[in-house]
DRENDO-804144 format. One record per residue (C-alpha): residue number from 1; residue in three letters; y negated, z negated, x negated. Coordinates in pm, 1 decimal, m for minus. Layout:
REM DRENDO-804144
rec pos:NUM | code:Ala | yy:Y | zz:Z | xx:X .
...
END
This chain:
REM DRENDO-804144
rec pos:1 | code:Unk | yy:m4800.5 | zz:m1632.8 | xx:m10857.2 .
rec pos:2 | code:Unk | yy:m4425.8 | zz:m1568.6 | xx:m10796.5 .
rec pos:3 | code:Unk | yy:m4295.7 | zz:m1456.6 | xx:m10446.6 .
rec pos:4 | code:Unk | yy:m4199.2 | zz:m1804.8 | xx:m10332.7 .
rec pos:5 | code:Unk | yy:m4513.0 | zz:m1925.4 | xx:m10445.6 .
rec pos:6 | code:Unk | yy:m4723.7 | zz:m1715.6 | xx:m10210.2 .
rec pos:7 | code:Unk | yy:m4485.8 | zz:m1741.9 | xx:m9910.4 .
rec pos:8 | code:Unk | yy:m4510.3 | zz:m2133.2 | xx:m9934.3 .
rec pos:9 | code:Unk | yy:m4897.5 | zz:m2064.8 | xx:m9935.4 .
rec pos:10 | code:Unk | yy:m4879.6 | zz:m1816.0 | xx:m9649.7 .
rec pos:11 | code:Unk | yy:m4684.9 | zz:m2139.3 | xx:m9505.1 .
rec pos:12 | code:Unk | yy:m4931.0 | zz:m2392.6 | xx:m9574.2 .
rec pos:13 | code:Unk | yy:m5197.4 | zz:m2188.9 | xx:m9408.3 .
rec pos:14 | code:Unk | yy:m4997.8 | zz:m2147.1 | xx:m9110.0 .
rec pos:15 | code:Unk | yy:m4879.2 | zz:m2452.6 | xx:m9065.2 .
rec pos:16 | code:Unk | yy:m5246.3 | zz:m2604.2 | xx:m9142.3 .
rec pos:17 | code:Unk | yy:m5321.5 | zz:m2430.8 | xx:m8778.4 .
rec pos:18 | code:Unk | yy:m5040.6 | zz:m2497.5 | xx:m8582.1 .
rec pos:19 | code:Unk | yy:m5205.0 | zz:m2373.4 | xx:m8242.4 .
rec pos:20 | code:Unk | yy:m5368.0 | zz:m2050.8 | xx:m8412.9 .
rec pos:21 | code:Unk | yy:m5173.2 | zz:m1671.8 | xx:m8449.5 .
rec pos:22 | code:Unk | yy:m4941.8 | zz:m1660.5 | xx:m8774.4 .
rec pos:23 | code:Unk | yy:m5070.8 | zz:m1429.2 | xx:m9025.9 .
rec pos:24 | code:Unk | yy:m4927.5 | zz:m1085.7 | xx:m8970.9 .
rec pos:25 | code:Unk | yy:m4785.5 | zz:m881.2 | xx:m9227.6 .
rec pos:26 | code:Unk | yy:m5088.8 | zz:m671.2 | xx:m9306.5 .
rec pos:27 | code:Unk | yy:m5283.0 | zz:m1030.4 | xx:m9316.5 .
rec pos:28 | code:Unk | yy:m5032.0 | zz:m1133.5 | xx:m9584.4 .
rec pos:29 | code:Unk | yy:m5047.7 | zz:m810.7 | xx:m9779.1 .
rec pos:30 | code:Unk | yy:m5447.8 | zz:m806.2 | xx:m9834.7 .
rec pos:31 | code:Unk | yy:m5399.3 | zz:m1174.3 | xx:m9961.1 .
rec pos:32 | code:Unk | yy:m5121.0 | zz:m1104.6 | xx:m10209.1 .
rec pos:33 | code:Unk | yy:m5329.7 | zz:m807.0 | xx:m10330.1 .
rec pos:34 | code:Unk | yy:m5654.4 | zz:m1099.2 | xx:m10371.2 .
rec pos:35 | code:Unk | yy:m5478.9 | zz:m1382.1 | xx:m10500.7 .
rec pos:36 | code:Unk | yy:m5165.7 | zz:m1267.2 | xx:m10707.0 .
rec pos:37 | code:Unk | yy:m5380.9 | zz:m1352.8 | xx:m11030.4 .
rec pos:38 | code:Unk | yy:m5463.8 | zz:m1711.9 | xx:m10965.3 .
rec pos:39 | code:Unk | yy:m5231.5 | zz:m2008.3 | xx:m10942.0 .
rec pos:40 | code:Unk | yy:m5103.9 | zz:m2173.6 | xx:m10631.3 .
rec pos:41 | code:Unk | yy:m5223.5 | zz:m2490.3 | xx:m10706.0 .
rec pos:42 | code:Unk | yy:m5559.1 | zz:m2290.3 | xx:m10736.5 .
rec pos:43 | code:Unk | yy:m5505.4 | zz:m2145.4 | xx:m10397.2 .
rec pos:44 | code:Unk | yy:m5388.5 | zz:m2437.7 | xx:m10257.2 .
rec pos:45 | code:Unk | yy:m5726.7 | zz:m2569.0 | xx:m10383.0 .
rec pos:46 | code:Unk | yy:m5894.3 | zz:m2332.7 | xx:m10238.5 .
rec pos:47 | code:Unk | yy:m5727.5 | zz:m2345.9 | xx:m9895.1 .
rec pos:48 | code:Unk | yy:m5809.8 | zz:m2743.1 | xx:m9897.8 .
rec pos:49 | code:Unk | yy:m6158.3 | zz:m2680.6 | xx:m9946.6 .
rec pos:50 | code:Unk | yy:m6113.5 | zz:m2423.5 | xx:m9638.0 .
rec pos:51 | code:Unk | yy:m6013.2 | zz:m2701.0 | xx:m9425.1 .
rec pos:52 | code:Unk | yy:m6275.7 | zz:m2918.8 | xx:m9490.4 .
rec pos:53 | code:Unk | yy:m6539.7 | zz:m2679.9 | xx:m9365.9 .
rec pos:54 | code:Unk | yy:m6311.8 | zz:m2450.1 | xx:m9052.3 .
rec pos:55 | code:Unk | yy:m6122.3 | zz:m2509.6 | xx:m8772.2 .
rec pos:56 | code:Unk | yy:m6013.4 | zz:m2199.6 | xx:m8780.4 .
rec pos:57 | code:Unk | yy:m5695.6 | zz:m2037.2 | xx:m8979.5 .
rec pos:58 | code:Unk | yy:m5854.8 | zz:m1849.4 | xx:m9313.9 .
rec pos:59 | code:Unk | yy:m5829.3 | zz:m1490.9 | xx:m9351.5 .
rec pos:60 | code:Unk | yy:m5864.8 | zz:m1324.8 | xx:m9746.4 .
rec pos:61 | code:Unk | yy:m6257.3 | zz:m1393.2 | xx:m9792.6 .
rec pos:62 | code:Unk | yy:m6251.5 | zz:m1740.6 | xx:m9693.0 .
rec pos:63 | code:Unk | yy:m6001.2 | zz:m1845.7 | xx:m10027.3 .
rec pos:64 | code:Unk | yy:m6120.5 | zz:m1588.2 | xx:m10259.2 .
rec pos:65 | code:Unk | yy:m6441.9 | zz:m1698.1 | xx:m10196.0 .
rec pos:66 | code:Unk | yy:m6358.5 | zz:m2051.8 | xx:m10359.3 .
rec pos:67 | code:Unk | yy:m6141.9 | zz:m1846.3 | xx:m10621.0 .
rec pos:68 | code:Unk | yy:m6409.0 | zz:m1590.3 | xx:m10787.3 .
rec pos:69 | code:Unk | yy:m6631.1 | zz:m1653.7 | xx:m11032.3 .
rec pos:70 | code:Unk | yy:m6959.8 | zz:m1733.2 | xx:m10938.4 .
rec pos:71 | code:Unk | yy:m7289.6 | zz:m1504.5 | xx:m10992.1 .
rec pos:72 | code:Unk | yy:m7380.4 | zz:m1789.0 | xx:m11230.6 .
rec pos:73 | code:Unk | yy:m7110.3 | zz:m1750.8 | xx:m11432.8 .
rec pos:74 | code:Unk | yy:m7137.3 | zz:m1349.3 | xx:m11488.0 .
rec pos:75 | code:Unk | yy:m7514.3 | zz:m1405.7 | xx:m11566.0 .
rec pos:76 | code:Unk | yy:m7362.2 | zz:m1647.5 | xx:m11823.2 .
rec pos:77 | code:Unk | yy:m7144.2 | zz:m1395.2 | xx:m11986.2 .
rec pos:78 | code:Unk | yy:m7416.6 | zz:m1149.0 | xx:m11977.9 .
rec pos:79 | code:Unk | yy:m7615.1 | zz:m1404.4 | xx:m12147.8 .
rec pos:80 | code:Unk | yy:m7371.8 | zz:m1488.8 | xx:m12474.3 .
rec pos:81 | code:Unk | yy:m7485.6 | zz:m1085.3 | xx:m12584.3 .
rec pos:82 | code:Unk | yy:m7795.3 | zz:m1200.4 | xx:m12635.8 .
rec pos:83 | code:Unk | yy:m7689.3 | zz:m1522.5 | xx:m12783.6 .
rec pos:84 | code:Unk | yy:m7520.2 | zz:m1366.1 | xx:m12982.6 .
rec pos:85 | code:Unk | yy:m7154.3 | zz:m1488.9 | xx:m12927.1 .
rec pos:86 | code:Unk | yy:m6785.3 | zz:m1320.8 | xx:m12863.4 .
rec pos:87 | code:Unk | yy:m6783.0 | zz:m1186.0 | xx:m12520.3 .
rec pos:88 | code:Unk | yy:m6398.1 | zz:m1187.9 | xx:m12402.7 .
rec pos:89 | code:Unk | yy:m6426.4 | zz:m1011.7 | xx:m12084.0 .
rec pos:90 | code:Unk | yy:m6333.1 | zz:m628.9 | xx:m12119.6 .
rec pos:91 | code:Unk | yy:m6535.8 | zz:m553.4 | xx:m11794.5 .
rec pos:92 | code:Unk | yy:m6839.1 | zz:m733.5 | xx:m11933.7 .
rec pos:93 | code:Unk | yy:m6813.0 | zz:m563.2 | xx:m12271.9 .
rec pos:94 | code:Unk | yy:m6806.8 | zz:m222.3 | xx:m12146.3 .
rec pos:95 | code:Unk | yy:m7096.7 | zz:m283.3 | xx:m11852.9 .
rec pos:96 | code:Unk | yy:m7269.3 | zz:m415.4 | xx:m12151.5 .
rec pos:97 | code:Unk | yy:m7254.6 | zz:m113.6 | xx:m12372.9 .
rec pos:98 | code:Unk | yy:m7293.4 | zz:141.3 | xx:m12087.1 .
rec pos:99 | code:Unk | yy:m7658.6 | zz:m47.6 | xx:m12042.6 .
rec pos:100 | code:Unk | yy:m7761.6 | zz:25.4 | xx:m12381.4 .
rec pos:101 | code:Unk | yy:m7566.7 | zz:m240.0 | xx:m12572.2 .
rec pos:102 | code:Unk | yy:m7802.8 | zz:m378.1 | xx:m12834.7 .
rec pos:103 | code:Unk | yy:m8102.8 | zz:m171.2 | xx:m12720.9 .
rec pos:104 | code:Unk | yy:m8114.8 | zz:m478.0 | xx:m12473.5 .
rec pos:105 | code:Unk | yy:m8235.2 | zz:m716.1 | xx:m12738.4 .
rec pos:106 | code:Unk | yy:m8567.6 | zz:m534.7 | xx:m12721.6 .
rec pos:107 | code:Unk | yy:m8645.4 | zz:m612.8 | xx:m12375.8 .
rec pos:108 | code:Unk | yy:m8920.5 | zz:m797.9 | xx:m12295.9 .
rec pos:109 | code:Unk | yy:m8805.4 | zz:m1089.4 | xx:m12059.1 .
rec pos:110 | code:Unk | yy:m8946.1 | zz:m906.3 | xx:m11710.6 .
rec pos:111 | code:Unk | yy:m8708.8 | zz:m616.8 | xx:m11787.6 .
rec pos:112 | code:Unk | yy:m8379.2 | zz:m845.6 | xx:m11902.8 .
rec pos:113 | code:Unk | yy:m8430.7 | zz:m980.4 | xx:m11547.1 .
rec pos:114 | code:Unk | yy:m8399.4 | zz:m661.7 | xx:m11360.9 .
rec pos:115 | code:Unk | yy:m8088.8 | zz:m581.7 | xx:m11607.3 .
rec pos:116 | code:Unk | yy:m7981.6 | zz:m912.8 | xx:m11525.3 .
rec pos:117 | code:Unk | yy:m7932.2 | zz:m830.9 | xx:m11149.1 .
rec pos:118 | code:Unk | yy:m7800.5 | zz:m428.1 | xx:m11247.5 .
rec pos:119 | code:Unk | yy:m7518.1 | zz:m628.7 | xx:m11423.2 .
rec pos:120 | code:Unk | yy:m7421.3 | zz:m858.2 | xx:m11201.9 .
rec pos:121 | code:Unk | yy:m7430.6 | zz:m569.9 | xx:m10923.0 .
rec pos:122 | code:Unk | yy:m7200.6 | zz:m352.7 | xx:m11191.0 .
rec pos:123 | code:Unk | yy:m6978.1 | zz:m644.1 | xx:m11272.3 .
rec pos:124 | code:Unk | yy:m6909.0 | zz:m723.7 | xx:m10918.3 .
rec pos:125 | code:Unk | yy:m6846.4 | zz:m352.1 | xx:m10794.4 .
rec pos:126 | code:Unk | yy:m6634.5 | zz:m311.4 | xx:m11089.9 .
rec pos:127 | code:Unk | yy:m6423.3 | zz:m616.2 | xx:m11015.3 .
rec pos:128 | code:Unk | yy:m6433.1 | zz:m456.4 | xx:m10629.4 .
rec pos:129 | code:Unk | yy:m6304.1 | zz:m126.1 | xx:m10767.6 .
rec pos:130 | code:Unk | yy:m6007.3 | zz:m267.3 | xx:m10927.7 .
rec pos:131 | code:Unk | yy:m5890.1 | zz:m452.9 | xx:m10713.8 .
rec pos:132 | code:Unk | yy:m5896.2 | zz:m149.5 | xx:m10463.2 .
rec pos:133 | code:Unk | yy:m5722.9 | zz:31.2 | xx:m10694.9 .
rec pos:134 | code:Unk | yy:m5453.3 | zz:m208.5 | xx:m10692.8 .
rec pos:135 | code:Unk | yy:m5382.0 | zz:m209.7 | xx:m10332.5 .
rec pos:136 | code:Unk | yy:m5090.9 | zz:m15.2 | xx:m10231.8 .
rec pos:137 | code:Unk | yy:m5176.3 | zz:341.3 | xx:m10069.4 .
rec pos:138 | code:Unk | yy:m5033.6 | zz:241.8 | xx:m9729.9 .
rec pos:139 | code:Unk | yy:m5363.1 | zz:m29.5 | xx:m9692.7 .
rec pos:140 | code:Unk | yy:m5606.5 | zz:209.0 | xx:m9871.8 .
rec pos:141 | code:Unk | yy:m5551.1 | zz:441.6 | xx:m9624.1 .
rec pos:142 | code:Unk | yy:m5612.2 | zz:200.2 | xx:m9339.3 .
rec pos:143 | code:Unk | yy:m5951.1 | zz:118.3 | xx:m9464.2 .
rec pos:144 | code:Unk | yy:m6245.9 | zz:288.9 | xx:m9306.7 .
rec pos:145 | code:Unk | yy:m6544.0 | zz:385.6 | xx:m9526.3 .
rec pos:146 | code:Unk | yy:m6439.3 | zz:403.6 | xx:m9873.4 .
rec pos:147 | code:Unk | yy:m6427.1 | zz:723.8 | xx:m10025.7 .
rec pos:148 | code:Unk | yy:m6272.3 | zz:735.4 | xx:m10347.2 .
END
C-alpha cells in the first residue's frame, strides 16, 4: 500500500466517525506497521465490515482482524504435508520441519491433533514475531511486556 493509499484510509476511518478523536500519530503508525502488506481495497473491506458491527472508530485489531488468515486456513496448510502437496508458505515449511517433518506421517490421529494446535500456536507467534520485528524501535520501546 503506497503512502497516499494509507492516508486516504486513515481518512476514511476518520471521517466514518465524524464525532469521535482523529487517530493520533502513534494510532497511525501501529496500523501502517499491520496493514502495509494488504491492499486498500482490502482494508477498505475490512473497515466496511467494521462499520457494520461498531459505533465506535476502529483501532489496529479491529481491521486486521478481518485481514489475517483464519485458524482454518493454517490448519489447512498444515494439512497439504500430509496430503502430500507443495506447501508455499516459508513460515509453514520451516514450523513443519522443526516438528519432525515427515516423522509426522507416523502419527496416529490423537497425536496429529495435539500437533495440530502446537502449529497453529507456532504459526501464529511466528507471524506475531515478525511483525514486531518490523516495527520501528521508537514503538518497540513503548511497549510494555515484551522482552526480546
Amino acid at each position: 500500500m503506497s503512502k497516499e493509499e494509507f492516508d486516504y484510509f486513515c481518512t476514511q476511518c476518520n471521517q466514518a466517525y465524524p464525532k469521535q478523536l482523529v487517530m493520533n500519530e502513534t494510532e497511525k503508525n501501529f496500523m501502517a506497521v499491520a496493514i502495509r502488506d494488504y491492499t486498500v481495497k482490502d482494508c477498505m473491506n475490512a473497515l466496511a465490515l467494521h462499520v457494520q458491527k461498531s459505533e465506535w472508530r476502529p483501532k489496529v485489531c479491529d481491521i486486521t482482524k478481518y485481514l489475517q488468515q483464519s485458524d482454518q486456513q493454517i490448519l489447512n496448510t498444515f494439512q497439504m504435508f500430509f496430503d502430500r502437496k507443495e506447501v508455499a508458505d516459508k513460515r509453514a515449511v520451516d514450523i513443519y520441519r522443526r516438528m519432525g517433518g515427515l516423522k509426522l506421517n507416523k502419527m496416529t490421529i490423537t497425536q496429529l491433533e495435539d500437533k495440530k494446535e502446537l502449529f497453529l500456536s507456532l504459526y501464529k507467534q511466528g507471524e506475531a514475531e515478525e511483525k514486531f520485528d518490523e516495527l520501528p524501535k521508537s514503538i518497540q520501546n513503548k511497549l510494555i511486556g515484551i522482552i526480546k
